[in-house]
C-alpha positions, 0 to 999 in steps of 0.5 A: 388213234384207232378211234380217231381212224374209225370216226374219219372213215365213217365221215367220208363214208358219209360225204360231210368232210369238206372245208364249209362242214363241222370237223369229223371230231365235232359231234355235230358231225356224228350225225351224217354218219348212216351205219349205226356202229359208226355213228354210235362210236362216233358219239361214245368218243366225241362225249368220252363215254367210250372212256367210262369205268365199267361201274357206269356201264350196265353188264359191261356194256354202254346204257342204250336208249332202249333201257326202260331207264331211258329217260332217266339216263338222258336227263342225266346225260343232258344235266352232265353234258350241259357241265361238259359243255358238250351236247347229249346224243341227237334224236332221231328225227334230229339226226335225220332233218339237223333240227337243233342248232347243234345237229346243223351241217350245212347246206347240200350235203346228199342225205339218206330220205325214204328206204333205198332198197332191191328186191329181186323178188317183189310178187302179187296176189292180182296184177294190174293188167289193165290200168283204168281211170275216170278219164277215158283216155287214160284206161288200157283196153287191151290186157297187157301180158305181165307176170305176177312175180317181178322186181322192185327197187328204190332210190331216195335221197334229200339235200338241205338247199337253204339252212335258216329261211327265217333267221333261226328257224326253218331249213329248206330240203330238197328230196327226191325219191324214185321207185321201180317194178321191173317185169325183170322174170317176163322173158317174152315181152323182153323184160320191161319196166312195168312201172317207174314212179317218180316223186321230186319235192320241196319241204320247209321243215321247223324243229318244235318242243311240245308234248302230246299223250307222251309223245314228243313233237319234234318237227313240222313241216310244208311241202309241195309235191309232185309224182308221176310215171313219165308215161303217155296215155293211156298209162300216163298217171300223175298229181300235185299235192301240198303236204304237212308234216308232223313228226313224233318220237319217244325212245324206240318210235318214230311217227310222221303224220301226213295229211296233204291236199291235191292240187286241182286240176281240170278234169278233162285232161286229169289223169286220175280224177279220183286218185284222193278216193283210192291213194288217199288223203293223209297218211301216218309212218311208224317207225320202231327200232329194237336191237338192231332191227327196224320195223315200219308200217304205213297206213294211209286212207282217203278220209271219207266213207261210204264207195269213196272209203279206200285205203292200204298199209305197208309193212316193213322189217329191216335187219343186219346181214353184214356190215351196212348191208341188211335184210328187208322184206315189205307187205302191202295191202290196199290200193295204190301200190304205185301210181299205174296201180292207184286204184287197183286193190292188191296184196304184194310180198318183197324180199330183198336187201336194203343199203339205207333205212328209215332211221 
């Protein structure tokens, strides 16, 4: 009962517990859980491994897919629940995108995206102070007053709009996601939002099974994506691009390769001409998971060389603090931290707390 208890309050807390979803016993529903304790003893108890005699548990405690047995662990999981009738543990870009039938919970349910997270404290070694473009209408001629501490925060939410485009196979979503730098310090010229990106998107996401050096292939996806700052010139900053994705796991790591190509637009009224030079053309996502803690870094570059080679990296490491709650610290390095800053070289340092993670 107390089971039962734990597993219904991590379903509301997920927002999956409607007529037209799978009932919060059904494994199905563990995966829309966001807490990892939550969504662990969800699995435990809809598979009965909570039930184990502790001769199948390692030091008392449940084999975990970050054993160097993992694999042979998750072979005989599947071998045992293919008997069962019950399906193994999702992975985590299953978890994440429903992509095996058994993982699928149905149309607009508001799912977790990119990191949400608030840094209060968000500095640079270099402020933009004034933003300029190609485009003459677009670059700032007076110096704006900013200070080189600030604060940050980001929102980031995806909802499945049509679940099995081709019969089966593709899952169309719908993310958005919204980020901030908050002059929030700047007293004397009344605290202002220094720069808001926002970036709405489509994207028809397929499961795949191949292998490649080790790695798991288990998602592709075509999307279309807009960004931009909301503003007028001269700081208005914007584009349109069309985006793939390649996702990659193994147990601990998740990768997301992401070429894309810009939509063209004409030059007298583009706001950022060379934006592919500085934010680049592609870009990949390593995610890591150990023992609680999530480690992220992104490296992206413009795939050219010579004066048009430009590039930057991020890294992030998340890790409990209490409850849902974890810590999150990000450094970039490179160019286009944001759009206002897309081709302005920079290194910038945030501490902060973070509610939703990359996995």
């Amino acid at each position: 009962m107390k089971h039962r208890a734990l597993l219904l309050a991590g379903c509301l807390a997920a927002g999956i517990c409607h007529a037209q979803n799978p009932d919060p016993m059904d494994i199905r529903a563990c995966t829309a859980i966001e807490s990892d304790a939550l969504r662990l003893a969800c699995y435990d108890h809809a598979t009965g491994r909570d039930q184990l005699p502790a001769a199948q548990k390692r030091n008392g405690q449940p084999v975990t897919a970050d054993d160097g047995v993992f694999a042979h662990d998750r072979q005989a999981g599947a071998a045992a629940a293919a008997k069962s009738g019950v399906s193994p543990p999702l992975s985590l870009l299953d978890s994440r995108w429903e992509l095996s039938p058994e993982s699928k919970l149905g149309t607009f349910n508001l799912r977790g995206y990119k990191p949400v997270y608030a840094l209060p404290l968000f500095a640079t070694s270099h402020q933009n102070t004034e933003p300029e473009s190609p485009n003459p209408d677009n670059t700032v001629r007076t110096p704006q007053q900013l200070q080189n501490v600030e604060g940050k925060f980001q929102l980031s939410l995806k909802t499945k709009l049509w679940q099995g485009v081709f019969g089966d196979a593709g899952d169309l979503w719908l993310g958005y996601t919204q980020s901030s730098r908050w002059q929030v310090y700047n007293a004397r010229v009344s605290r202002p939002f220094r720069e808001t990106d926002y970036e709405p998107e489509a994207l028809l996401v397929f499961d795949t099974h191949y292998r490649v050096l080790g790695w798991e292939g288990r998602l592709f996806g075509i999307g279309i994506d807009h960004q931009s700052n909301g503003r007028s010139n001269p700081l208005s900053r914007s584009w349109n691009r069309v985006i793939a994705d390649f996702g990659f796991e193994r147990p601990g790591w998740t990768v997301i390769v992401r070429p894309w190509w810009r939509i063209p637009e004409a030059r007298s009224t583009d706001d950022n001409p060379d934006i592919s030079d500085y934010i680049g053309r592609a870009d990949m996502q390593i995610v890591r998971e150990w023992h609680g803690q999530e480690f992220g870094m992104m490296l992206r570059h413009s795939l050219r060389g010579g004066s048009h080679s430009h590039g930057a990296a991020r890294f992030t490491w998340s890790f409990p603090v209490a409850g849902n709650l974890r810590g999150y610290m990000e450094l970039f390095k490179g160019y286009g931290e944001s759009l206002i800053d897309y081709n302005h070289n920079a290194t910038y340092l945030g501490v902060g707390v973070s509610l939703l993670d990359w996995y």
